[in-house]
N, CA, C and O atoms as a DFTB+ gen file, in Angstrom:
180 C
 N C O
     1  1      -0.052      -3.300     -21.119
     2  2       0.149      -2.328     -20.040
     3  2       1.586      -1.790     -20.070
     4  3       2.482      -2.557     -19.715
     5  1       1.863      -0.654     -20.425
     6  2       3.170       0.435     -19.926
     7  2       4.146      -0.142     -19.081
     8  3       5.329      -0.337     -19.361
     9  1       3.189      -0.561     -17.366
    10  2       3.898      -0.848     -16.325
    11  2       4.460      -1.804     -16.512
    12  3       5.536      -1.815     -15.914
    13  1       4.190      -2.989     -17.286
    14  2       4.864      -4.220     -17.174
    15  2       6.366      -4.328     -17.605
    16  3       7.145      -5.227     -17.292
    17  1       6.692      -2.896     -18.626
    18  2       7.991      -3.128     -18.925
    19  2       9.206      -2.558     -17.796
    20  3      10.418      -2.400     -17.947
    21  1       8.434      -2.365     -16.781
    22  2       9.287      -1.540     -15.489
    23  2       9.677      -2.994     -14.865
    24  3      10.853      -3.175     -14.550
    25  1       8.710      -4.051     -14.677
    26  2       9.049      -4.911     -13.992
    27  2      10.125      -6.079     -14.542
    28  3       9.846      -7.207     -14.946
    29  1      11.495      -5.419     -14.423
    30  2      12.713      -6.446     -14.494
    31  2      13.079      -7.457     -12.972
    32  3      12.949      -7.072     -11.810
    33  1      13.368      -8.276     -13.256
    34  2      13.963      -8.849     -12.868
    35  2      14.889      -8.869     -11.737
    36  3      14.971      -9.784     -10.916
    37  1      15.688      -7.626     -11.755
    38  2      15.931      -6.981     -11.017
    39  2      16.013      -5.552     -10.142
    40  3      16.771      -4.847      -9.476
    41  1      14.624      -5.672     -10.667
    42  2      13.711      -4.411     -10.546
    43  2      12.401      -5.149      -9.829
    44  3      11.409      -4.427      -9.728
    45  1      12.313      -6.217      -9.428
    46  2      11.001      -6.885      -9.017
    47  2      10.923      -6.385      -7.383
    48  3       9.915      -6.051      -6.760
    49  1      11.806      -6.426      -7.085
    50  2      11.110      -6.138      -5.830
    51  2      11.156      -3.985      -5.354
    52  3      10.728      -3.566      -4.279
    53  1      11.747      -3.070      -6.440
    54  2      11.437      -2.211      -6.102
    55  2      10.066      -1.835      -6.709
    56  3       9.229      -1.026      -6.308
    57  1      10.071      -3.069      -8.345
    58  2       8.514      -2.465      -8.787
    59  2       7.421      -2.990      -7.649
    60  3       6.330      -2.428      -7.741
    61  1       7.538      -3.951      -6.617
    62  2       6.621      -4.982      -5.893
    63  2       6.542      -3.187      -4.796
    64  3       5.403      -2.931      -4.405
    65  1       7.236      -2.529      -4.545
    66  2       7.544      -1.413      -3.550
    67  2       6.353      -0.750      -4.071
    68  3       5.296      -0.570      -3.466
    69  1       6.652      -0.404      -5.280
    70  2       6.011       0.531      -6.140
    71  2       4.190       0.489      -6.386
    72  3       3.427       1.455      -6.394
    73  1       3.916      -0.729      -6.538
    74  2       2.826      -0.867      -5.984
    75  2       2.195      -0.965      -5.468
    76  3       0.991      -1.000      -5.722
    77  1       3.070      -1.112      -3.883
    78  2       2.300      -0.970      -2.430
    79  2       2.162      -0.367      -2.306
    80  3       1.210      -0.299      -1.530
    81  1       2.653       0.844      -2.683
    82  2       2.536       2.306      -2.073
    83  2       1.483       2.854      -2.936
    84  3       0.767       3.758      -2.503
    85  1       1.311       2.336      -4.241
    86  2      -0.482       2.805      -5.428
    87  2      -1.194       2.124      -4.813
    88  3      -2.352       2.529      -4.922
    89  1      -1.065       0.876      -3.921
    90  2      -2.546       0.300      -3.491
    91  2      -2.666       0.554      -2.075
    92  3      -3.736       0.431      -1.480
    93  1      -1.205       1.033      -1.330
    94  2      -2.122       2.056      -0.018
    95  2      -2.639       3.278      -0.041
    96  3      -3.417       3.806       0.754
    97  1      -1.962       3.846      -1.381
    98  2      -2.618       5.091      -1.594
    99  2      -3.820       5.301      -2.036
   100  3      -4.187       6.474      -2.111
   101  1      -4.641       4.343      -2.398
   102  2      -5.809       3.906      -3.126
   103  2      -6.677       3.526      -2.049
   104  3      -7.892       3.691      -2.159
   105  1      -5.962       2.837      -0.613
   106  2      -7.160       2.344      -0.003
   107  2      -6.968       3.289       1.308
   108  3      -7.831       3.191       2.180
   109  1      -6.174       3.959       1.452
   110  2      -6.456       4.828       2.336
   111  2      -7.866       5.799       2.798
   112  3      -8.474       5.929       3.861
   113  1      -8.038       6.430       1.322
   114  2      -9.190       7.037       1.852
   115  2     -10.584       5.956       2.288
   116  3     -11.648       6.120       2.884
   117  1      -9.985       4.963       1.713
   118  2     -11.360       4.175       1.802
   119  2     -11.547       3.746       3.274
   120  3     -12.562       3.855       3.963
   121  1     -10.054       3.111       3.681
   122  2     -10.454       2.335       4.955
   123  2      -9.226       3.099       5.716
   124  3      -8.265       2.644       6.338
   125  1      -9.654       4.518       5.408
   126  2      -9.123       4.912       6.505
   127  2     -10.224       5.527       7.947
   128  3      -9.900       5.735       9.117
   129  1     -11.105       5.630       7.501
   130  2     -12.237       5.560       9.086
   131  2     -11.950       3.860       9.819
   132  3     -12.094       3.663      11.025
   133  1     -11.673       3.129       9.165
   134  2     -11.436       1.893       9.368
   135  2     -10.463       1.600      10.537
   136  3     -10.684       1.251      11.697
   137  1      -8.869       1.950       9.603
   138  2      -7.867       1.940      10.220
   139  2      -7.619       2.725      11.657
   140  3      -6.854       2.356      12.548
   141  1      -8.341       3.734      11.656
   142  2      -8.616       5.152      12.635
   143  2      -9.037       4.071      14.144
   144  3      -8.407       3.893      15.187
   145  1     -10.509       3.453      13.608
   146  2     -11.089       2.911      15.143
   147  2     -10.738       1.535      15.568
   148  3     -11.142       0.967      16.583
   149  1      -9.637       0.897      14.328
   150  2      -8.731      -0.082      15.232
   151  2      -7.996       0.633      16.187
   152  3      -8.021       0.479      17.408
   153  1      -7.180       1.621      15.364
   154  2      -6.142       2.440      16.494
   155  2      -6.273       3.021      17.792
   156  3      -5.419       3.222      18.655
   157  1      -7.549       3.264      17.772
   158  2      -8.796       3.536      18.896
   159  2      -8.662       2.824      19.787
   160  3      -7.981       3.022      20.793
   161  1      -9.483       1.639      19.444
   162  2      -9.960       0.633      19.783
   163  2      -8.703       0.113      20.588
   164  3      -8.958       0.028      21.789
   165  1      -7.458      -0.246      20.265
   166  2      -6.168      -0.794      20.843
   167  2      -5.872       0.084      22.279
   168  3      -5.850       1.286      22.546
   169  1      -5.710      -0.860      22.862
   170  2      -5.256       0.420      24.231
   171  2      -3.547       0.336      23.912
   172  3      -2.949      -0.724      23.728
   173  1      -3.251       0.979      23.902
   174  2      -1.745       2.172      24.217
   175  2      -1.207       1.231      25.062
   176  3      -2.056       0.430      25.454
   177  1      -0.069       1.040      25.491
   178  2       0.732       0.749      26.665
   179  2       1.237       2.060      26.780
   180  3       2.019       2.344      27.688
C-alpha cells in the first residue's frame, strides 16, 4: 500500500488525523439518516 509510507513516526498522529477524516467521509452518507434522528431525538437545552 502507497499509504503506509506516509505513516512516520512522526507523522503518526497527523496520518491517524488523516484517516478519520477518509472514514467519516465514508460513513457519512451512510449513517447519516442515522446521526440526523439521534440529533432529533436529544432534546436541546
Amino acid at each position: 500500500m502507497p499509504f503506509t509510507r506516509h505513516l512516520h513516526p512522526n507523522r503518526s498522529f497527523q496520518g491517524a488525523w488523516c484517516w478519520f477524516f477518509i472514514l467519516i467521509s465514508h460513513a457519512l452518507p451512510r449513517y447519516s439518516h442515522w446521526i440526523v434522528s439521534v440529533l432529533i431525538d436529544t432534546p436541546s437545552d
